[in-house]
C-alpha positions in Angstrom: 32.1 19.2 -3.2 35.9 19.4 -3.1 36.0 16.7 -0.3 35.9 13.2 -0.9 33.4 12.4 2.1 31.1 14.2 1.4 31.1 13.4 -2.3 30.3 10.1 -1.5 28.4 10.3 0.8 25.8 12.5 -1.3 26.5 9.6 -3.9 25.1 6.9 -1.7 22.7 8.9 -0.4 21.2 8.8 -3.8 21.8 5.6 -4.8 19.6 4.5 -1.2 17.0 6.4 -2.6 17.2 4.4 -6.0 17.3 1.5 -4.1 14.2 2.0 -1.9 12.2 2.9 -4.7 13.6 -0.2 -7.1 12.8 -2.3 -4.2 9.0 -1.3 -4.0 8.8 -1.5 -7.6 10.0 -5.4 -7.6 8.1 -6.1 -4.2 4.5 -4.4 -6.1 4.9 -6.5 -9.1 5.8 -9.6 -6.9 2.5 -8.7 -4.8 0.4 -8.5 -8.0 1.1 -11.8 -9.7 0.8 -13.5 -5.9 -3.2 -10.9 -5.4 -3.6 -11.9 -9.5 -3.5 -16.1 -9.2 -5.9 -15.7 -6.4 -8.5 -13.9 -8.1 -8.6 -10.6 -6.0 -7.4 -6.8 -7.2 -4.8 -6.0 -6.5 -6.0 -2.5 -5.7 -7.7 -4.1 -2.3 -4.5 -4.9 -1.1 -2.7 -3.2 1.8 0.6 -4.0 1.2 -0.1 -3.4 -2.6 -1.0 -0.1 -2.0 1.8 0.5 0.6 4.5 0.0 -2.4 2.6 2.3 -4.6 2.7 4.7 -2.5 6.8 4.2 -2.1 7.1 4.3 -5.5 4.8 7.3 -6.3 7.3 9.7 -6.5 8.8 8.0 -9.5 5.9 6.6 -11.0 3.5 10.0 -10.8 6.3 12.5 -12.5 6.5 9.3 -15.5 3.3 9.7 -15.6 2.9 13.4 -16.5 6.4 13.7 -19.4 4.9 10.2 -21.1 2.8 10.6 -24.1 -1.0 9.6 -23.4 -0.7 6.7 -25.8 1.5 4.9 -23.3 -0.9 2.6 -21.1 -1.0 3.0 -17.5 0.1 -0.6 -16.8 3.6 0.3 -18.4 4.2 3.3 -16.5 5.7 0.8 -13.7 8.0 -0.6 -16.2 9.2 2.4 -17.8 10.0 3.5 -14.3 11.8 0.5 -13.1 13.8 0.6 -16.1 15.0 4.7 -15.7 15.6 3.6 -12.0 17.8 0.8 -13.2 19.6 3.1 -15.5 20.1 5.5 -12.5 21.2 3.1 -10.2 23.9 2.0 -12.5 24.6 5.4 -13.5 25.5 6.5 -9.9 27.5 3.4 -8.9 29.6 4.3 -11.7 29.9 8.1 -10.9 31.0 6.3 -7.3 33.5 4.3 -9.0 34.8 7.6 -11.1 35.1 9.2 -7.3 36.9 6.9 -6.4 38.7 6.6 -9.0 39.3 10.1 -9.2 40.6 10.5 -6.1 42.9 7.7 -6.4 41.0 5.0 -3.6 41.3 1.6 -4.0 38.1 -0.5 -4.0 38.8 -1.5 -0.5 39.7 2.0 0.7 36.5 3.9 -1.5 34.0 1.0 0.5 35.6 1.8 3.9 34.9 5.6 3.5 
């Protein structure tokens, strides 16, 4: 990707997907301690299992390369946390595009 455009655009287009699945991350644990102080599963829930399922794709794949030792219940974490790292990873390969391609902040956030 010689062009700047489309180099960012790729960029963001990654770091939405982070996003979306960071956000269902937060938005399931937020749901579980609200299901957990009443006293139901959380696993009954609708909207529980609606962020799950957004966050599957991370989560599942964790799953599988983590040793067996790790509990279940920390696969969530472990996923939030690489997502974090990713997040921050891409906004500073945006920054380095920017950067790069000598764009002030102003100018890279208009593009």
């Amino acid at each position: 990707m010689n062009d700047i455009g489309s180099t960012l655009f790729a960029l963001r287009l990654v770091k939405a997907v982070i996003e979306i699945a960071l956000l269902a991350l937060v938005g399931q644990g937020i749901v579980w301690v609200l299901i957990r102080t009443s006293g139901q599963p959380p696993e009954n829930n609708f909207f529980y299992r609606t962020l799950q399922t957004i966050a599957m794709p991370v989560t599942r794949p964790l799953r599988w390369v983590t040793p067996k030792f790790v509990a279940d219940r920390h696969i969530p974490w472990a996923a939030l946390g690489l997502l974090a790292a990713g997040w921050v990873w891409v906004l500073l390969a945006i920054l380095s595009a920017c950067a790069g391609a000598g764009l002030s902040g102003a100018e890279c956030a208009q593009r």
